[in-house]
Structures are given as C-alpha cells and as structure tokens.
C-alpha positions as a Markdown table, in Angstrom:
| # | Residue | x | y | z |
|---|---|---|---|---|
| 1 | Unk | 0.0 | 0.0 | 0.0 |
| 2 | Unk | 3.1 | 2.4 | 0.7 |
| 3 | Unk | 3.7 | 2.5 | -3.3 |
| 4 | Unk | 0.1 | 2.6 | -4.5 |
| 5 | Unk | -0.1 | 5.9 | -2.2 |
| 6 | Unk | 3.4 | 7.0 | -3.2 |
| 7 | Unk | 2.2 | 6.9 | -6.9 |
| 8 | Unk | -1.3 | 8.4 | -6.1 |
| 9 | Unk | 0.7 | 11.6 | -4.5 |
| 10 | Unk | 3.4 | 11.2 | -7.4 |
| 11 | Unk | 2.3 | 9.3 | -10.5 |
| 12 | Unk | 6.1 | 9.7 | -12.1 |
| 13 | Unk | 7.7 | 8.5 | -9.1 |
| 14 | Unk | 10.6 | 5.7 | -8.6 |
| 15 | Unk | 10.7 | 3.8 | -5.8 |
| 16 | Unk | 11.4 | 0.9 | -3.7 |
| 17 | Unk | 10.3 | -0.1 | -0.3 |
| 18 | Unk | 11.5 | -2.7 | 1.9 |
| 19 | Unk | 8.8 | -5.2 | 3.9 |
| 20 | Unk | 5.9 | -2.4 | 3.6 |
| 21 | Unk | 7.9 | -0.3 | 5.9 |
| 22 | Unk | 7.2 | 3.2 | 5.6 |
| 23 | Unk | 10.5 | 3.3 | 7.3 |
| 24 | Unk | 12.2 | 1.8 | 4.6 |
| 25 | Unk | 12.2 | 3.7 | 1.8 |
| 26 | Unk | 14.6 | 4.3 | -1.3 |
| 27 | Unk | 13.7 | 7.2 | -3.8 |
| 28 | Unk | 15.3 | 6.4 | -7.2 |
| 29 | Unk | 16.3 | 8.1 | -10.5 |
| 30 | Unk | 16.1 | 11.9 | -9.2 |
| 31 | Unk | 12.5 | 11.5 | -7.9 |
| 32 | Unk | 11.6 | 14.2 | -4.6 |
| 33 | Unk | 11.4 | 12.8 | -1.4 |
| 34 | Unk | 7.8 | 12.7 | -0.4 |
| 35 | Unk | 7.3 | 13.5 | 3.6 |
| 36 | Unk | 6.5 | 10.0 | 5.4 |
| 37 | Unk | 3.3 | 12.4 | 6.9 |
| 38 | Unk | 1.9 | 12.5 | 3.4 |
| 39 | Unk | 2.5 | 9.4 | 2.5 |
| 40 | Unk | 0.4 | 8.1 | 5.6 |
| 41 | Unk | -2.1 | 10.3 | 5.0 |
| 42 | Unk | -2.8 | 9.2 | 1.4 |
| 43 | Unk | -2.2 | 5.1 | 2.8 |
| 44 | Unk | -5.3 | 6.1 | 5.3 |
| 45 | Unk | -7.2 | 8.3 | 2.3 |
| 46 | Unk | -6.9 | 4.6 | 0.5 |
| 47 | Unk | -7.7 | 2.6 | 3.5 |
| 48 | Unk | -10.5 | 4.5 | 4.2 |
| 49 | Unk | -11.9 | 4.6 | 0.3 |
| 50 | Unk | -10.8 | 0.7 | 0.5 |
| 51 | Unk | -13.2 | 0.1 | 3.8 |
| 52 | Unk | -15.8 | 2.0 | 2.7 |
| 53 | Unk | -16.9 | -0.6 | -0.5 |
| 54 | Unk | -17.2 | -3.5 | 1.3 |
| 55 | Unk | -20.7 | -3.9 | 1.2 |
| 56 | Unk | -19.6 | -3.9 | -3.0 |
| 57 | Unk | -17.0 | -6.8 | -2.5 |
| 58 | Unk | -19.7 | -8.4 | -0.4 |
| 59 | Unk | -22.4 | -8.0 | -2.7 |
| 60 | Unk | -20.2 | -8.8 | -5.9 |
| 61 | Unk | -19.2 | -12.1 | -4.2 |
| 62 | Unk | -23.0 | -13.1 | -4.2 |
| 63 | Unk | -23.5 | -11.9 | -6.9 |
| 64 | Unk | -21.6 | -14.2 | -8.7 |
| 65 | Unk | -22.6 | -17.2 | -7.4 |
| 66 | Unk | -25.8 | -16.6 | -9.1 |
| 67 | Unk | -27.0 | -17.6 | -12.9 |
| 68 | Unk | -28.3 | -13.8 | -13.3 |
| 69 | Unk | -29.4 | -14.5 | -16.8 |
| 70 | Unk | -30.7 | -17.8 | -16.6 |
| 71 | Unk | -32.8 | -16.3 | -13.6 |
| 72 | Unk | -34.3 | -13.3 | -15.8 |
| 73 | Unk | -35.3 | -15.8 | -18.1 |
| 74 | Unk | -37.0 | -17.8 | -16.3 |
| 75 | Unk | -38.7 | -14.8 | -14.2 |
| 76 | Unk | -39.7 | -13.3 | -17.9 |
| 77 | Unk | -41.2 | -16.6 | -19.1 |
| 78 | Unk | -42.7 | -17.6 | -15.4 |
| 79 | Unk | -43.8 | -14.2 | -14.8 |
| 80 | Unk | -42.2 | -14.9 | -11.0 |
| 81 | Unk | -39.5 | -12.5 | -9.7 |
| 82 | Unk | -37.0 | -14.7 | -8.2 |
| 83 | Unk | -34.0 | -12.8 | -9.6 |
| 84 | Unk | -35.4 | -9.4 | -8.5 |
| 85 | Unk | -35.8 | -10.9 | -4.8 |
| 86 | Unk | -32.7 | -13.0 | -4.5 |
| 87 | Unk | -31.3 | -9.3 | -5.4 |
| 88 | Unk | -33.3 | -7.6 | -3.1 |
| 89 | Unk | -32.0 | -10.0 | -0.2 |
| 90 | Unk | -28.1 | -9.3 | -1.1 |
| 91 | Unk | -29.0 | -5.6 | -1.1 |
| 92 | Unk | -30.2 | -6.1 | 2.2 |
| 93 | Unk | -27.6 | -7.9 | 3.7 |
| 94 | Unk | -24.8 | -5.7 | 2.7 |
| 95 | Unk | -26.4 | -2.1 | 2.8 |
| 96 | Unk | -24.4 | 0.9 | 1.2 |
C-alpha cells in the first residue's frame, strides 16, 4: 500500500520499499522525497476509500454465485420474480 499511495501523491515517481515499511524507503532516479506524513495520509485516504466498498466486494461475491441470466429468463417466461428478490436480499444484507 506504501507504493500505490506513493504513486497516487506522485504518478512519475521511482521507488522501492522494503517489507511495507514506511520506514524503509529508497527514492530512485532523481524523484523528490515525499514527507513520510503525506504518504500516511494518502495510505489512510486509501484505506479508508478501501473500507468504505465492502458492502460492493460483499455483494459482488454473491453476486456471482448466481446464474443472473438464466434467472431473468425464467422470471420473464414464469412471470415470478426470483432474480429481483434473490437481489433484493443481497442488497439487504450488505447495505451501502
């Protein structure tokens, strides 16, 4: 997470951390030193972002354990609504 927030604060940047240590740092090829105070920032920025769509990696993951088509379909020619409720149900276990 140290370089994805390194590269968020400087897209162009070259660098290479050691065991995710913020700590541990080596700027390469002429790139400015970013202050380790921004850098946390921007790894808590990504955490937080990161935290905040877990009801999306939740609801994806149910998601896809379903046969979405194949459930339309037979909703369409049963005139049921199966795929609408099984929906409904992941929505509501993993609110926004």
């Amino acid at each position: 997470m140290i370089i994805e927030a390194i590269l968020r604060i400087n897209p162009n940047a070259k660098v290479s951390v050691f065991d995710e240590d913020i700590n541990q740092i080596t700027w390469l090829e002429g790139t400015p030193e970013i202050p380790k105070a921004d850098i946390q920032t921007k790894m808590n920025e990504l955490q937080a972002e990161y935290d905040s769509q877990e009801y999306a990696r939740n609801r994806k993951s149910e998601y896809d354990q379903l046969n979405q088509f194949e459930m339309i379909f037979d909703d369409d020619r049963d005139g049921t609504t199966t795929w609408v409720d099984t929906i409904n149900e992941i929505k509501g276990r993993h609110p926004k």
